[in-house]
C-alpha positions as CSV (number, residue, x, y, z in Angstrom):
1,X,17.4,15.2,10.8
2,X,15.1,12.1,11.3
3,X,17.3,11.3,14.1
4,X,16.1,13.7,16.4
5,X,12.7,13.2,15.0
6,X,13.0,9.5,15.9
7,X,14.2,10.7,19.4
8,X,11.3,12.6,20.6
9,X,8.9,10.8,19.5
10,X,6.4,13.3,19.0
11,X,6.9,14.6,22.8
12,X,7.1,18.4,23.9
13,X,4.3,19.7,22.0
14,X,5.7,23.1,23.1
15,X,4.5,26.7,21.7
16,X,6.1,26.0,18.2
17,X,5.6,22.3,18.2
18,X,8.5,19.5,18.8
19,X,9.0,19.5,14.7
20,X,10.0,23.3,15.0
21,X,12.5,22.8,17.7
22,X,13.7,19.6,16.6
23,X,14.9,21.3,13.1
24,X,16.0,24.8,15.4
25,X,18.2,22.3,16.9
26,X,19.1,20.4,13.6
27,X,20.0,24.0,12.5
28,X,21.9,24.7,16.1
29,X,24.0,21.6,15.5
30,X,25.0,22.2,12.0
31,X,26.0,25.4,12.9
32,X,28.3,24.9,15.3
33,X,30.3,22.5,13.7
34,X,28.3,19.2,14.5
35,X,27.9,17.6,18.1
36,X,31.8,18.5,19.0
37,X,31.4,22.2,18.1
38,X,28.3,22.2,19.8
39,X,29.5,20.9,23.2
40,X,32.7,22.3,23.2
41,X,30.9,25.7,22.6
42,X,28.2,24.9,25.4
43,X,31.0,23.9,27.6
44,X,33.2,27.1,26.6
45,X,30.3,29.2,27.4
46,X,28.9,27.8,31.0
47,X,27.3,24.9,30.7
48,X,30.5,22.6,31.4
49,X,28.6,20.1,34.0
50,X,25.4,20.0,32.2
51,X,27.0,19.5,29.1
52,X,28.9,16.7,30.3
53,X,25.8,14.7,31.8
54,X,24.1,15.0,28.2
55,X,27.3,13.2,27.3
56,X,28.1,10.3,29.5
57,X,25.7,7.7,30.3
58,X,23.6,9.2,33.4
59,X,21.2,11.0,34.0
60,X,20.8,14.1,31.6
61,X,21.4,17.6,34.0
62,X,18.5,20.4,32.9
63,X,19.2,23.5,31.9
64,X,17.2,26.8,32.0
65,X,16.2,28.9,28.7
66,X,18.4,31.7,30.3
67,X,21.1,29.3,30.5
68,X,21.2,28.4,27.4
69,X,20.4,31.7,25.8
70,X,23.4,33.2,27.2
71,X,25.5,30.1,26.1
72,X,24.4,30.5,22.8
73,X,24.8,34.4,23.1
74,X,28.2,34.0,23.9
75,X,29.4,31.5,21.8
76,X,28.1,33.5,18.9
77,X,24.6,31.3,18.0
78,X,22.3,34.7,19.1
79,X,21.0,35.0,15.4
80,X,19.9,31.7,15.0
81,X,17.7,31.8,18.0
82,X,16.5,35.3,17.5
83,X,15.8,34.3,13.7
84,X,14.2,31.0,14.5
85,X,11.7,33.0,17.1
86,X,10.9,35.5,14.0
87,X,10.0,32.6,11.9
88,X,8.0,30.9,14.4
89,X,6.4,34.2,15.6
90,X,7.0,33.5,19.0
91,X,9.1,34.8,21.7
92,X,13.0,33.9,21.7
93,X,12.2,32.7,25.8
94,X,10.2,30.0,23.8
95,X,12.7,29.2,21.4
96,X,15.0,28.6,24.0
97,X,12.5,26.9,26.7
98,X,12.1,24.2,23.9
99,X,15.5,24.0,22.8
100,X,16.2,23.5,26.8
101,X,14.6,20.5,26.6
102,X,15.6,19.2,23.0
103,X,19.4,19.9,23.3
104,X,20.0,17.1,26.2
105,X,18.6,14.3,24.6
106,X,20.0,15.3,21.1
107,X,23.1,15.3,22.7
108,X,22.6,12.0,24.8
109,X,21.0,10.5,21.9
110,X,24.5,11.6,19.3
111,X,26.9,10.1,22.0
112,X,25.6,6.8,22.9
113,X,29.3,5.5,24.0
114,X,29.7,8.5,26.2
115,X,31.7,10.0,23.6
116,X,31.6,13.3,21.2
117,X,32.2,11.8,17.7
118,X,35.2,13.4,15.7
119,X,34.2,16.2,13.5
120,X,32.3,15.2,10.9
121,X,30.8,12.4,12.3
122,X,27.6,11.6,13.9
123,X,24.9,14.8,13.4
C-alpha cells in the first residue's frame, strides 16, 4: 500500500503509529471491495456527506471515531477493527480515532478526478 504510505508522509504519529493505521486502512479498503465498496458502504451506513467531500475536490469533511465505528459496524467491517485493536494492543476508540483521520485523505488521495474508480481499479 505505498500509496497511502506516500500520502501521509510520516504524519499522525498516533497511539499505533501512522504505519499501523495506514495498513488497518490498506486492510479496510481491500475488504470492502476497493475504494467503491468502501464509499458506497460508508455512504450506505451514515456518512453520505462526509463521504462525498473525501471524494470531490474540496475540502475533506471530518469524521468522529464513533462515526465511523458505527459505519463500519453496520456495514459489517466490526472484526477488522476489533482485530486490528487486538493486534495493536490498543483500544478499538484508537483504532478508529486514527483511521478517522487516515480514511479522508486515502479516499481524496484514490479519487483525484472526483471520481470512485470502477471496481477493480485504483486501491
Amino acid at each position: 500500500m505505498s500509496f497511502l504510505n506516500d500520502l501521509l508522509g510520516g504524519q499522525g504519529q498516533q497511539a499505533g503509529g501512522a504505519g499501523s493505521m495506514i495498513a488497518i486502512a490498506g486492510q479496510l479498503l481491500q475488504q470492502a471491495g476497493g475504494v467503491q465498496g468502501l464509499t458506497n458502504m460508508l455512504q450506505q451506513n451514515g456518512l453520505g456527506g462526509a463521504v462525498q467531500s473525501w471524494i470531490g475536490s474540496g475540502s475533506n469533511q471530518p469524521v468522529s471515531g464513533d462515526q465511523l465505528g458505527q459505519a463500519l459496524q453496520n456495514g459489517g467491517m466490526g472484526n477488522l477493527v476489533q482485530e486490528a485493536a487486538s493486534k495493536l494492543g490498543v483500544d478499538p476508540s484508537t483504532v478508529l480515532s486514527g483511521l478517522s483521520q487516515v480514511l479522508p485523505h486515502a479516499v481524496d488521495h484514490l479519487t483525484p478526478d472526483g471520481e470512485v474508480p470502477a471496481a477493480g481499479q485504483g486501491g
